[in-house]
C-alpha positions, 0 to 999 in steps of 0.5 A: 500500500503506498504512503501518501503523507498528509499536508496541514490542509488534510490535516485541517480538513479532516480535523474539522470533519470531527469537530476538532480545532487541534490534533490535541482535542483528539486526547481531551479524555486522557488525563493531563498527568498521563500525557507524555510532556517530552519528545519521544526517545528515538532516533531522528527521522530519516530521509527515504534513501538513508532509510532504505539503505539502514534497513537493508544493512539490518537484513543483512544480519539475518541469517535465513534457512537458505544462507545456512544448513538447516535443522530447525524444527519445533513447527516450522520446517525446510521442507522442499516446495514444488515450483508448481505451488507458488505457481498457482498460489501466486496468482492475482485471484488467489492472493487478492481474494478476500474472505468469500461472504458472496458465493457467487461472487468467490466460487475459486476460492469456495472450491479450492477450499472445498478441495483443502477440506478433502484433501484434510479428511483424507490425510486425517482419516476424519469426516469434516475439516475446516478451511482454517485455522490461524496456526497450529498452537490456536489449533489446539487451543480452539480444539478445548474450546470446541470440546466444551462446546460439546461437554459443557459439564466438564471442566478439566483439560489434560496436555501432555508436557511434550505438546510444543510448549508454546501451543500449551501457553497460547492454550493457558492464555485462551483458558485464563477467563473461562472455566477450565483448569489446565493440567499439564502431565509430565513427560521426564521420558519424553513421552505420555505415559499411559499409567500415568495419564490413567490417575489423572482421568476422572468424570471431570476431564473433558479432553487429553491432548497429546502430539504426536510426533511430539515436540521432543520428536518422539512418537505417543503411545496414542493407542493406548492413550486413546483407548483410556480417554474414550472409557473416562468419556472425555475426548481425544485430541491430538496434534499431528505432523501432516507429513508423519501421516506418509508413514503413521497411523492417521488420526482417526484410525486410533480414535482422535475425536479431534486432529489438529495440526501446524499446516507450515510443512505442507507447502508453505515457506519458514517465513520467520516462524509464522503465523502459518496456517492451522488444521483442524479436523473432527468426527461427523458428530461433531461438526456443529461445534466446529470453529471457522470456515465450512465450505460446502458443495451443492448445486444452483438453481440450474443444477451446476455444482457449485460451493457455498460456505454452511453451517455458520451465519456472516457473524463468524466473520463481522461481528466479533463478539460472536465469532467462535475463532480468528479466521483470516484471509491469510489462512485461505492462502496458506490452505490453499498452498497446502491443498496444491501442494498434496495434489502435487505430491499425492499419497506415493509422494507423501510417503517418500518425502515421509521415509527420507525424512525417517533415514535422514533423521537416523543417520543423522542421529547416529551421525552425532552419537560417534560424538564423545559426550553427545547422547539420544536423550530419550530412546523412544521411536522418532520419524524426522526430529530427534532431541540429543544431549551435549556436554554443555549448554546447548544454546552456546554450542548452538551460537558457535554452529551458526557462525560454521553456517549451520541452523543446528537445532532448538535449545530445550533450555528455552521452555524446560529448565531441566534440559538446557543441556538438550537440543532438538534437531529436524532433519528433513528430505532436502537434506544431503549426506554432506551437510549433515556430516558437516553438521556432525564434524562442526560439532564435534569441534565445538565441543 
């Protein structure tokens, strides 16, 4: 959008529109002892020339997924793209579309969300998905919501410490003014006991959330877990890799009563940790309670197929108080990505991308190990993200790695005081042998 400034006429104008003399009448009802009496304390202002050429030297300093080896994880993954992603994505009627109050005037966008939605059942083994979410930790907050919803009696939510420890916080800020009492359950074993898990289930639990693979990389006992859940009559909940689903069991085949996801890796590029796009999907049973975007196929009066958005009235998206859930433009586009980016890779192409990202991740793992000091921290099954032990403080060995051009992981010292020791590392299919030995032979002489 272009910057136009505003000259004392406009100003005069405009002021006069409200009925104001000054642009001080503007804060007549902030009190005098409240109001700021000295000038701001930042820098004086910039020509557009000199402006430009500071933000670019502050650029610079980044240090991007494609300027150094990457392993990061924890939600936002270098996952490759195919060209034929940005090349429908990037389309002035998909990028320029705004939310489709008229059907008849969004009918494109109406049905690529149609197709999202599909293509989201059919990944999750659900009966109904949305087209979407903000992200994946607002997923899993908008998934409690959506269970008191349906169990309106009960009040207690069970999240397993290795649900990625910022999804559990945006849970606690969404959950601070209502009646619910979040319990996190400990998993010093990098995963959810059952045993565990099966004191803390009561008459009262409304939901278990576990994900899976977790945010230590390690896979759930979700079977078992799920089976616990359902004979409490609480919900099932869970958070899931949508590219783990090449290899894993899906969602619904396991007795998830609601899937959610981080929906980054389908398509869509790391862009600086988001916000990304949220999956949801649940059980049929369920629909009426479900948050967001429903597009639904029908036909006109001429009998064409055509798309409408059901099961919601135009409130959802004007009239906030009455909304269930923050659905945005944005998420369209990134839905959008993500269903173009399935189409292209189909079921035989997930599942590769699923198994190179399994071996890369063992050798990988096995890799570092030959390290003196360096060590699994849990031995449990993990797909594409493992958590390893360092003599040291992570976060340090972490900062020399970068300078040797490596992204090498997460420090777990961030979220878990007891592991500032660990990191997580994510080891996807663009990954080459020779980057990841280089990554084993820069650790081994920063330790």
């Amino acid at each position: 959008m272009s910057y136009i400034l505003n000259t004392a006429d406009d100003q005069k104008a405009m002021l006069e529109a409200v009925g104001a003399r000054t642009l001080d009448d503007l804060f007549y009802n902030i009190p005098e002892e409240l109001r700021l009496k000295r000038p701001l304390k930042v820098p004086e202002a910039l020509a557009e020339m000199e402006l430009q050429q500071l933000v670019a030297e502050h650029a610079q300093k980044n240090q991007v997924d494609d300027k150094a080896v990457c392993f990061l994880g924890g939600g936002s993954y270098d996952h490759f793209i195919p060209a034929v992603v940005d090349a429908v994505a990037s389309r002035s009627e998909y990028y320029t579309a705004y939310t489709p109050y008229q059907a008849e005037a969004s009918q494109g966008s109406l049905q690529a969300f149609f197709e999202y939605q599909t293509l989201i059942c059919q990944l999750t083994g659900l009966d109904v998905a949305n087209a979407s979410l903000y992200e994946g930790g607002s997923a899993v907050a908008e998934s409690v919501l959506m269970a008191h919803s349906i169990h309106q009696n009960r009040t207690k939510v069970l999240i397993a410490e290795s649900v990625h420890p910022e999804y559990r916080q945006v849970l606690q800020t969404y959950a601070a003014n209502l009646p619910l009492q979040v319990q996190t359950l400990p998993t010093p074993d990098g995963f959810l006991d059952p045993d565990d898990l099966k004191k803390h289930l009561d008459e009262n639990t409304l939901c278990v959330i576990v994900q899976h693979p977790n945010f230590f990389g390690c896979l759930e006992e979700v079977e078992a877990v799920g089976k616990l859940t359902k004979s409490s009559g609480a919900l099932y909940v869970v958070s899931f890799d949508p590219i783990s689903l090449g290899l894993l069991k899906r969602p619904g085949q396991y007795g998830a009563d609601i899937a959610v996801a981080e929906g980054q890796c389908l398509g869509n590029p790391m862009v600086y940790g988001g916000p990304y796009l949220g999956i949801m999907a649940c059980r049929e049973e369920y629909v009426r309670k479900m948050p967001g975007r429903l597009v639904g196929q029908t036909v006109d009066r001429n009998g064409k197929r055509c798309w409408v958005l059901t099961l919601q009235t135009r409130e959802q998206h004007i009239r906030r108080a009455k909304a269930t859930s923050n659905i945005c433009t944005n998420q369209g586009l990134f839905a959008l990505r993500a269903a173009v980016y399935l189409a292209a890779l189909g079921p035989q192409g997930l599942r590769e991308t699923a198994e190179l990202c399994l071996q890369k991740a063992h050798y990988l793992a096995d890799q570092l190990q030959q390290i003196p000091g360096v060590a699994l921290k849990f031995h449990r099954p993990f797909l594409k993200e493992f958590t390893v032990q360092l003599p040291g403080n992570a976060a340090k060995t972490l900062e020399r790695l970068l300078r040797d051009g490596y992204h090498a992981g997460l420090p777990l010292g961030r979220w878990y005081k007891s592991l500032g020791t660990c990191l997580t590392l994510a080891v996807t299919e663009k990954r080459t042998k020779k980057e990841m030995d280089g990554l084993a032979s820069a650790l081994r002489k920063a330790l």
